[in-house]
C-alpha angles and dihedrals in degrees: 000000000000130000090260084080087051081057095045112048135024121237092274099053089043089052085060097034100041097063091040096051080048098059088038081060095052091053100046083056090059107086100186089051091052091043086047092059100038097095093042088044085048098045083052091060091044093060095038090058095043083047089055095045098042093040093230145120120251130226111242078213079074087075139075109199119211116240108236095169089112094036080051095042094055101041098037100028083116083043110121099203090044090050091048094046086057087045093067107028158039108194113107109271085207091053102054097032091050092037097048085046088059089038097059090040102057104005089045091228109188092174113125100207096150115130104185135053100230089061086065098050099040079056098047083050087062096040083053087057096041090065095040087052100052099046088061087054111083089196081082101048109104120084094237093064090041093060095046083049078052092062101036081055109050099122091050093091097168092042090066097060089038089055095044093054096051110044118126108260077215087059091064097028096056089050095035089148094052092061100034102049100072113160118237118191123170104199077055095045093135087062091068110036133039112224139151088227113073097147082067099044094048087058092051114096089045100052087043096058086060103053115106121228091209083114108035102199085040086061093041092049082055107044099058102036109144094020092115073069097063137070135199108278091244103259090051088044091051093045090056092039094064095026091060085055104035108036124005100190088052094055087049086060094047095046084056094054092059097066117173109096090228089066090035092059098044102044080082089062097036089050119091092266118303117225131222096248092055090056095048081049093044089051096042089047094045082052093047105102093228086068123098126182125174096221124070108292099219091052099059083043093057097047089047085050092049098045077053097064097045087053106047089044081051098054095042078055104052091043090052087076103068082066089076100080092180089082093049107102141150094284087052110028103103091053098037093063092037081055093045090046089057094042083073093042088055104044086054097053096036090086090043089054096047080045096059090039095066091043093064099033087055085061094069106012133056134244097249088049088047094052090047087065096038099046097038083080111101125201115254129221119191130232089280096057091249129133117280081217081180093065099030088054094048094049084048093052087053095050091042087059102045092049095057087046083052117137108170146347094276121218107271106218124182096233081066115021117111139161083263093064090037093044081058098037091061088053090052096047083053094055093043099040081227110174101158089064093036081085092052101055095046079056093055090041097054094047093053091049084049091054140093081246097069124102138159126190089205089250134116090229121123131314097020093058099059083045095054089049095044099049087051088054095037092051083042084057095057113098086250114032101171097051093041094054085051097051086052093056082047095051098034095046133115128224104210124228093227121232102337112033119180103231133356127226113180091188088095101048090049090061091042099051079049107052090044090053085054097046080046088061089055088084088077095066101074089193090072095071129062087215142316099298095058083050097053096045093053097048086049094054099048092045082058099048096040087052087048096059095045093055094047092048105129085223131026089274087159089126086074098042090044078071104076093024088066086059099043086056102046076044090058092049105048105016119031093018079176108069083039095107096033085054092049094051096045087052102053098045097041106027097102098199113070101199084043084051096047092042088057096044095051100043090084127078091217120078131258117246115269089240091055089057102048085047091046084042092057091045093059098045082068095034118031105077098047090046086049084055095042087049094052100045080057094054092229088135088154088062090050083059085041096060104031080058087050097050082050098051080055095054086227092137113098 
């Protein structure tokens, strides 16, 4: 078993596959078994055949099956799933094996009425047969018959791969016409794919008509949304199925025919797996100048990219599993170190492939067009708010790559700029010790916090992490650090409405408590500051003036301002240890919110001064009981848990 088996199916489907392709094995190795077999498996094809030219439906009655039960009982007589199989009955395993066969061919019987193991495999072993027979049949050979064998097999799952695998590459070449030229027609969509969502795909040539190219990964997001929700219609599916293994260029062809970016994008999903290494060749071959494609180049260039990325995030996936040794056990022994031995193989070529991936896609794309797909993928984090480290991996790798394959600071244009691409540029300007376009980059970043685009979830996940650190380096790298962070909390704040505002927009404060938390995260660049004193003035002022905005809030809006207050005070404990106690005592007389107080002062390992706590003690024999009520009528009951756990972590309780 090849890696190829690692690509296609995940641990759960190999503990099913594996065994079976093992007895298969052990069937295909009796000759007198497989001799016994020949003329049934030949008069099958015969009538299959006959059934596709007439256009008609066959009677199983039209076949006389052979009997192996003594063929089975000499050669399997050790064999644990046939032993098990005579143990419990008495039925001919030939009859029903041979007769469901014959059922599910020309009765198209999809009952799964097997009650043993060793029936299904005995059946996956003649479907098996069935393919190889009919490859070697040029009566089969053009693509019209193939697709009506198609039908009359349908229940015959394994047959299909098995038929896929083993078609004659002279079959397609010598009809190369008949599977390339494929008709689609977008008033006639639904004829092509299978989905659950017509309403949208009726909608689809028209809103795709109005989508601009002026961003070209933008158009293509957009042009295949919800195609991870539809499937080749068969017939495409089977075609690029055998074309991606037989011919790449005429797959190519045939890709191209289909010509609207939705079907594109989903023949990756609707094809019997794609591999990594047929990506890397697809991309290497649509670069190449002897090819020619009717629809536009870089977008084909950016779906295949994309499909890229899911795959190689899928298989990474599929192959984390074999870290776990605790599944590994004697049924599954022999694959699962086979799959932990190319687990290893995998994580050392994936950078290499990401790697060959940006050199070929820098032959016919730009930079800028490359970044908008590399920098559109977020972090994840799980259900548990933990970190998705798959797919974070997998985002870094790409990165990794496109940074050593880095040519120039690119333009940083609004329609384009993230936290992604900001999130890469300040780790550019690092390596390079860059200052000059330090200030460029802060530029870029303050428009784009200005914008419509901009968005924070009030977390420290990623991205927003990274963004908050580099916007305090990148503002440490300015010539004057100090005034230009105070001209952003000038620019960025927000003059409150008083008690009863009008309307409230929370988008502003969003950008503000931002761009404070960031400012917050300056006090790690000692070069910022001349000395100490400049330090200490300037954390002083921006605790103020943090404190301030909080108190004049038309609303309690201390969820936002908690933001940077949290860093200020993680700053206090492991950056600036001096201004710790300053910053705990302003908090507690001027922080206006209790829970948000507590919240702040509990989130570091470290203590809090003893001072700190007799002044917090104090505040909460005036407070805590009527916050407790207020919390309650609220019925916010988990943050009264919340803040009698808070008070303990202080070690405020006597």
């Amino acid at each position: 078993m090849n890696k190829e088996f690692f690509y296609k199916y995940d641990f759960y489907d190999l503990e099913r596959i594996y065994p079976q392709r093992k007895f298969v094995e052990i069937l295909e190795e009796i000759s007198s078994l497989n001799d016994s077999i020949k003329p049934f498996i030949s008069n099958v094809v015969d009538l299959l055949y006959r059934s596709i030219k007439d256009d008609k439906n066959l009677g199983v009655t039209e076949v006389v099956f052979p009997n192996i039960d003594e063929e089975l009982e000499k050669k399997l007589a050790d064999n644990l799933l046939y032993t098990s199989y005579k143990s419990h009955s008495e039925k001919s395993l030939s009859d029903f094996v041979f007769n469901k066969f014959l059922r599910r061919i020309f009765k198209k019987d999809g009952h799964n009425n097997e009650t043993h193991i060793i029936q299904n495999y005995i059946h996956s072993w003649l479907e098996k047969e069935l393919a190889l027979n009919i490859v070697q049949d040029s009566r089969f050979d053009s693509l019209e018959v193939l697709k009506s064998l198609l039908d009359k097999t349908e229940m015959l799952h394994g047959f299909y791969v098995d038929l896929i695998e083993n078609i004659p590459t002279e079959w397609v070449l010598s009809n190369k016409e008949e599977w390339i030229n494929v008709n689609v027609s977008p008033d006639k969509l639904l004829d092509n794919i299978r989905t659950f969502d017509k309403e949208f795909v009726n909608g689809y040539e028209s809103s795709l008509s109005d989508l601009s190219k002026e961003n070209l990964w933008n158009f293509v997001q957009e042009a295949t949304r919800h195609s991870d929700y539809m499937m080749l219609s068969d017939e495409f599916s089977f075609i690029s199925s055998v074309l991606i293994r037989k011919d790449i260029s005429l797959w190519i062809k045939f890709w191209d025919n289909l010509k609207l970016p939705i079907i594109q994008d989903c023949v990756f999903i609707s094809s019997l797996n794609f591999n990594p290494q047929e990506y890397l060749q697809l991309v290497s071959k649509l670069t190449d100048e002897r090819t020619v494609v009717k629809s536009d180049l870089k977008v084909l260039l950016l779906i295949v990219a994309s499909n890229y990325f899911e795959t190689s995030n899928k298989v990474t996936e599929r192959f984390s599993i074999y870290e776990d040794s605790e599944r590994k056990n004697e049924r599954n022994k022999q694959f699962f170190e086979m799959g932990f031995a190319q687990q290893k193989k995998w994580l050392q070529e994936k950078k290499k492939n990401y790697e060959v991936l940006i050199q070929s896609l820098k032959k016919k794309l730009s930079n800028s067009e490359i970044e908008d797909w590399v920098f559109s993928y977020k972090p994840r984090t799980n259900r548990q708010h933990k970190a998705n480290d798959i797919y974070n991996d997998e985002i870094k790798l790409l990165t990794e790559a496109y940074k050593e394959k880095f040519v120039e600071f690119s333009s940083l244009d609004l329609q384009s700029f993230n936290l992604q691409k900001f999130n890469f540029y300040v780790e550019v300007i690092k390596d390079k010790e860059d200052k000059e376009n330090a200030s460029t980059l802060l530029g870029a970043m303050i428009n784009y916090i200005s914008s419509d685009k901009f968005y924070w979830d009030k977390t420290y996940a990623e991205p927003y992490w990274s963004a908050l650190k580099g916007l305090g380096f990148v503002i440490g790298q300015q010539e004057k650090p100090i005034e230009k962070a105070k001209e952003l909390i000038n620019n960025f704040k927000i003059i409150h409405q008083g008690w009863n505002p009008s309307k409230i927009d929370f988008k502003p404060l969003t950008k503000e408590t931002f761009i404070y938390s960031g400012i917050s995260l300056l006090f790690e660049n000692e070069s910022a500051f001349n000395d100490n004193n400049d330090k200490e003035i300037f954390f002083k002022e921006l605790l103020s003036h943090i404190l301030i905005q909080d108190r004049y809030s038309q609303v309690d809006n201390s969820a936002y301002y908690q933001m940077p207050l949290h860093l200020l005070f993680l700053v206090a404990n492991q950056v600036f240890p001096d201004i710790k106690e300053y910053y705990e005592l302003e908090l507690i007389n001027n922080y206006d919110s209790l829970y948000s107080l507590l919240s702040v002062l509990s989130s570091n390992e470290k203590p809090i001064c003893d001072s700190s706590k007799t002044l917090i003690s104090k505040r909460l024999d005036k407070e805590f009981l009527v916050e407790k009520k207020q919390l309650k009528n609220r019925n916010q009951k988990d943050k009264v848990q919340e803040l009698e756990k808070m008070i303990e972590q202080l070690n405020l309780v006597d």
